[in-house]
Backbone as CSV, one residue per row, in Angstrom:
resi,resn,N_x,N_y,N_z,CA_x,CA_y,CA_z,C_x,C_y,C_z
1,UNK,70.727,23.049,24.377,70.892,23.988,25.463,72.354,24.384,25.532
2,UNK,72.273,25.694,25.094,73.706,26.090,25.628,74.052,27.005,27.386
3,UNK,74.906,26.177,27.821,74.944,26.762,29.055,76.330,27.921,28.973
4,UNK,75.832,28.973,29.116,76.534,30.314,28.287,77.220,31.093,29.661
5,UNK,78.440,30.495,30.144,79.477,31.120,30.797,80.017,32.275,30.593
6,UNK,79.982,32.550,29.289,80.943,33.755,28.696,82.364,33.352,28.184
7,UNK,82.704,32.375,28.484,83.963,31.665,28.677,84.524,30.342,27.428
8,UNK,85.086,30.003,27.435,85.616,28.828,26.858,86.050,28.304,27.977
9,UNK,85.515,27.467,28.737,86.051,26.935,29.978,87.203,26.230,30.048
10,UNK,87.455,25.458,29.102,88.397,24.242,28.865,89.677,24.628,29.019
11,UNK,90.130,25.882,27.954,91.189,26.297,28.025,91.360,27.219,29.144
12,UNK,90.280,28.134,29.760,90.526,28.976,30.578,91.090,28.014,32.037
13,UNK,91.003,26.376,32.100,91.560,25.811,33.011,92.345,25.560,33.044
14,UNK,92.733,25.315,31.173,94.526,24.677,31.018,94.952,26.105,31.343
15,UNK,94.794,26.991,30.802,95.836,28.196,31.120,95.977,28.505,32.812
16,UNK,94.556,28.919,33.737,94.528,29.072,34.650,94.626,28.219,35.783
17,UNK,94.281,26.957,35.321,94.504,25.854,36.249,95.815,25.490,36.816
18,UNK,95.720,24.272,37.461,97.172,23.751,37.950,97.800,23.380,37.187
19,UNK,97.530,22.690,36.116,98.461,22.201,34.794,99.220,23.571,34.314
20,UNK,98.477,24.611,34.349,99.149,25.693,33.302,99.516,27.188,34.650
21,UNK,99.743,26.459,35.619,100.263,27.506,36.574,101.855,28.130,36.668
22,UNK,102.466,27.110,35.838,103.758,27.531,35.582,103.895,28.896,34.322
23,UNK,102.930,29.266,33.762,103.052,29.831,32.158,102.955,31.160,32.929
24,UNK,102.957,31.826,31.919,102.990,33.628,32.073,101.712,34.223,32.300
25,UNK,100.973,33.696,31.723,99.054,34.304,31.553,98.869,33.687,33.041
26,UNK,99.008,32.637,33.427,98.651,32.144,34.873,99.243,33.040,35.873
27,UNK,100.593,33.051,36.262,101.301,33.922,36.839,100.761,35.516,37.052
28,UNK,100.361,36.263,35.374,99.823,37.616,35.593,98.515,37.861,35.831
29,UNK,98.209,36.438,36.154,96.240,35.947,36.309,95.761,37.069,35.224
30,UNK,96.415,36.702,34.059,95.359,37.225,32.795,95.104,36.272,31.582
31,UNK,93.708,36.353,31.370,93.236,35.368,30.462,93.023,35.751,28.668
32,UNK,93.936,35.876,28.087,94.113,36.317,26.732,92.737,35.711,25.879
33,UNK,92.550,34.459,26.236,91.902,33.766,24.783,91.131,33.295,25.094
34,UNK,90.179,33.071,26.408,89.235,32.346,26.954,87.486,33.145,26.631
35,UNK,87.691,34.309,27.345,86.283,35.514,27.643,85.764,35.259,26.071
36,UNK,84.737,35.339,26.588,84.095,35.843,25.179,82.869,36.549,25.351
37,UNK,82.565,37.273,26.114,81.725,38.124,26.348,81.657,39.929,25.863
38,UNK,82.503,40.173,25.141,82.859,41.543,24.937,83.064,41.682,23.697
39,UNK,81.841,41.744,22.471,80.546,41.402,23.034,80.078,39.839,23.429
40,UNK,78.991,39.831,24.177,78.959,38.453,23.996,78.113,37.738,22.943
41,UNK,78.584,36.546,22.982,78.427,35.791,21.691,76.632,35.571,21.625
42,UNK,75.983,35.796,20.429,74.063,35.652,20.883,74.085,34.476,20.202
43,UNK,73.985,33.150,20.871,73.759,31.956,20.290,72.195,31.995,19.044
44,UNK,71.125,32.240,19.995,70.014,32.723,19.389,70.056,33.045,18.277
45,UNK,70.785,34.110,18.149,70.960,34.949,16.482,71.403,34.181,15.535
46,UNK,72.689,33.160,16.163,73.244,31.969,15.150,72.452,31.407,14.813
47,UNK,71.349,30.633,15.624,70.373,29.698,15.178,69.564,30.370,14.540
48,UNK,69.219,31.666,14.519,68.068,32.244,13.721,68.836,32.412,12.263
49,UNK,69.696,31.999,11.934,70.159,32.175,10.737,69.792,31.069,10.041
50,UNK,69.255,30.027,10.708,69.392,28.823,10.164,67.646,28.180,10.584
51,UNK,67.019,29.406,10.317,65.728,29.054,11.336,64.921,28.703,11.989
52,UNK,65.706,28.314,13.176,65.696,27.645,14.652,65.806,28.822,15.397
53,UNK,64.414,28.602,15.615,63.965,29.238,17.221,64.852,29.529,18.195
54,UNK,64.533,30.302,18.913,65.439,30.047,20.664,65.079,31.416,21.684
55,UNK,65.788,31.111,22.851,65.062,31.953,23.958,66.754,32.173,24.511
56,UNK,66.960,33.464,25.095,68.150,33.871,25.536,67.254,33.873,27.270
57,UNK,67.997,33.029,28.616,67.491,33.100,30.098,69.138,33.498,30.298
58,UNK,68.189,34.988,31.371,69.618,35.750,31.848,69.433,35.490,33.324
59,UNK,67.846,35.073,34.100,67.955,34.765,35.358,67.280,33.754,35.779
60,UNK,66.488,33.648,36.815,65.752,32.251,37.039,64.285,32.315,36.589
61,UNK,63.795,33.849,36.346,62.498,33.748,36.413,62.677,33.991,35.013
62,UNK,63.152,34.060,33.925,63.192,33.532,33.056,62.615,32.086,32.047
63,UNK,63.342,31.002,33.107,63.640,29.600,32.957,62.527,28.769,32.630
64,UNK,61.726,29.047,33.663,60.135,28.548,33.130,59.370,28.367,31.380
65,UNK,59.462,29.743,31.778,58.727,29.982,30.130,59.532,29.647,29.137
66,UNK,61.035,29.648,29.283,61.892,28.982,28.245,61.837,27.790,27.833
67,UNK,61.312,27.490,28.635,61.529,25.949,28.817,59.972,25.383,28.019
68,UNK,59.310,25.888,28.564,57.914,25.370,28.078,57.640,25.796,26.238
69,UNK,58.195,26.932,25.998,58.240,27.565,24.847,59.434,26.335,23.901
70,UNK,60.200,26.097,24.509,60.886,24.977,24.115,60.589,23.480,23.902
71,UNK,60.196,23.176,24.850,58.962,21.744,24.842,57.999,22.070,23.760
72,UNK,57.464,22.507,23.586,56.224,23.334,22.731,56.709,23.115,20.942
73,UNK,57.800,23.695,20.802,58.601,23.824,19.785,59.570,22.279,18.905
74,UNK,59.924,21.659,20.463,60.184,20.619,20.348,59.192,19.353,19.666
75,UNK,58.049,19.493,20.379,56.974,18.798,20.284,56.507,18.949,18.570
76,UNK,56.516,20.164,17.740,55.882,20.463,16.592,57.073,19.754,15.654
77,UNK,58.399,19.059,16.672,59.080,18.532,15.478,60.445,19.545,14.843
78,UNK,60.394,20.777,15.556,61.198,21.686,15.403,62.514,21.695,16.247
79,UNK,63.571,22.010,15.957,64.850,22.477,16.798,64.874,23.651,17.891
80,UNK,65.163,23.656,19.016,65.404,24.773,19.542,66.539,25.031,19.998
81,UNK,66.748,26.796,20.393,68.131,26.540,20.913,67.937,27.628,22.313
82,UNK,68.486,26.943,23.590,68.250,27.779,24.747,69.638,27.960,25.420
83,UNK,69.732,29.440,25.368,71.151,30.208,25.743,70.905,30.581,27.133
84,UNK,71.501,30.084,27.890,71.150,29.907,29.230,72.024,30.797,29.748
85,UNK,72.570,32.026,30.032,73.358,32.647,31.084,73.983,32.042,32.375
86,UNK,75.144,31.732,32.499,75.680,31.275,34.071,76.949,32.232,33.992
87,UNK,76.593,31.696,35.777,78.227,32.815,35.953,79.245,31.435,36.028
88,UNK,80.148,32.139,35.375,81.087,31.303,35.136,82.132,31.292,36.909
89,UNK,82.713,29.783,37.051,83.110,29.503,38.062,84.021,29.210,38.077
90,UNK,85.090,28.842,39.028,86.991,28.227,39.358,87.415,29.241,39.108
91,UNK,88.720,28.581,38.812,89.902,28.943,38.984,89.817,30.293,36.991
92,UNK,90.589,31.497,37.729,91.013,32.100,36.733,89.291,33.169,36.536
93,UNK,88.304,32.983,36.979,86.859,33.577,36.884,87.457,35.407,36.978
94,UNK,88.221,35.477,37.878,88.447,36.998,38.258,89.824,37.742,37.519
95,UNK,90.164,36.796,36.588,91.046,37.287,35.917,91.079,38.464,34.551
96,UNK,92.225,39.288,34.168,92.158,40.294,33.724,91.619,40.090,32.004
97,UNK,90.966,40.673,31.508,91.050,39.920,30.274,90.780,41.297,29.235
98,UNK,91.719,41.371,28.223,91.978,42.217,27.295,90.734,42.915,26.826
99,UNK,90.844,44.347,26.942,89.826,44.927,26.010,90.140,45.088,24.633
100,UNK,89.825,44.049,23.540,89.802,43.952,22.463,88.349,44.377,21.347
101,UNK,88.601,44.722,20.761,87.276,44.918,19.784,87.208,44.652,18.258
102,UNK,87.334,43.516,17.472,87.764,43.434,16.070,86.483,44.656,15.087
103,UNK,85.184,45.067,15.395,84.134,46.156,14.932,85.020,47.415,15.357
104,UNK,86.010,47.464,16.097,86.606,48.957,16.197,87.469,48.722,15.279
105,UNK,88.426,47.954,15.041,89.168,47.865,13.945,89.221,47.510,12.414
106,UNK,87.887,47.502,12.138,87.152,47.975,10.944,87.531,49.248,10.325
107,UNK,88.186,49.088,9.109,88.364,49.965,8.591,87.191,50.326,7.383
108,UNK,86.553,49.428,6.670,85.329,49.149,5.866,83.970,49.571,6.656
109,UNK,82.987,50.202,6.691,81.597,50.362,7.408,80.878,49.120,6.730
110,UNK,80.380,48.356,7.877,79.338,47.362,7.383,78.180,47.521,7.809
C-alpha cells in the first residue's frame, strides 16, 4: 500500500520544519524538491511493468472495492499494489512549488 501524498514527506519536513526553518526555501515557504505531483507519480503503472496488479483510490468510496480486489489477488498468491491518494498534511503543505516539466524539455519526441 502506498499512501500517495504527492509529496516526499521526510524532506519536505527537514526543509519546512523546525529543524530547517533557518534555510532560504523555509523562509520563502517554497518547496523545491519535495512535490511530486506535476505530473503525479502512477505507482500502478510501475507495478504493471513488472506484472503486479493494482488499483489507484482517489476517495473513500473507492476504498472498498480496492481493497477486496486486493484480498482477492492476494489470496491467488499474487502481489498487489494500492495507491491510495491523501492529502498531504503539516508544516510546508501550502507552500510554493516550482512549475517544472522535464517532457517539456525534451528535445527528442518519444
Amino acid at each position: 500500500m502506498v499512501y500517495n501524498n504527492h509529496s516526499y514527506e521526510e524532506t519536505r519536513w527537514r526543509i519546512m520544519g523546525n529543524a530547517g526553518r533557518s534555510g532560504a526555501a523555509a523562509k520563502a515557504n517554497r518547496d523545491y524538491v519535495s512535490y511530486l505531483g506535476d505530473p503525479d507519480v502512477d505507482f500502478t503503472r510501475l507495478a504493471s511493468a513488472y506484472n503486479i496488479p493494482g488499483a489507484v483510490v482517489k476517495n473513500t468510496d473507492e476504498l472498498q472495492g480496492a481493497i477486496k480486489r486486493g484480498l482477492k489477488t492476494l489470496a491467488d498468491g499474487r502481489p498487489f499494489v494500492l495507491d491510495v491518494h491523501t492529502r498531504p498534511i503539516g508544516v510546508g503543505t501550502d507552500a510554493w512549488r516550482p512549475k517544472f516539466s522535464v517532457a517539456e524539455l525534451r528535445t527528442r519526441k518519444v
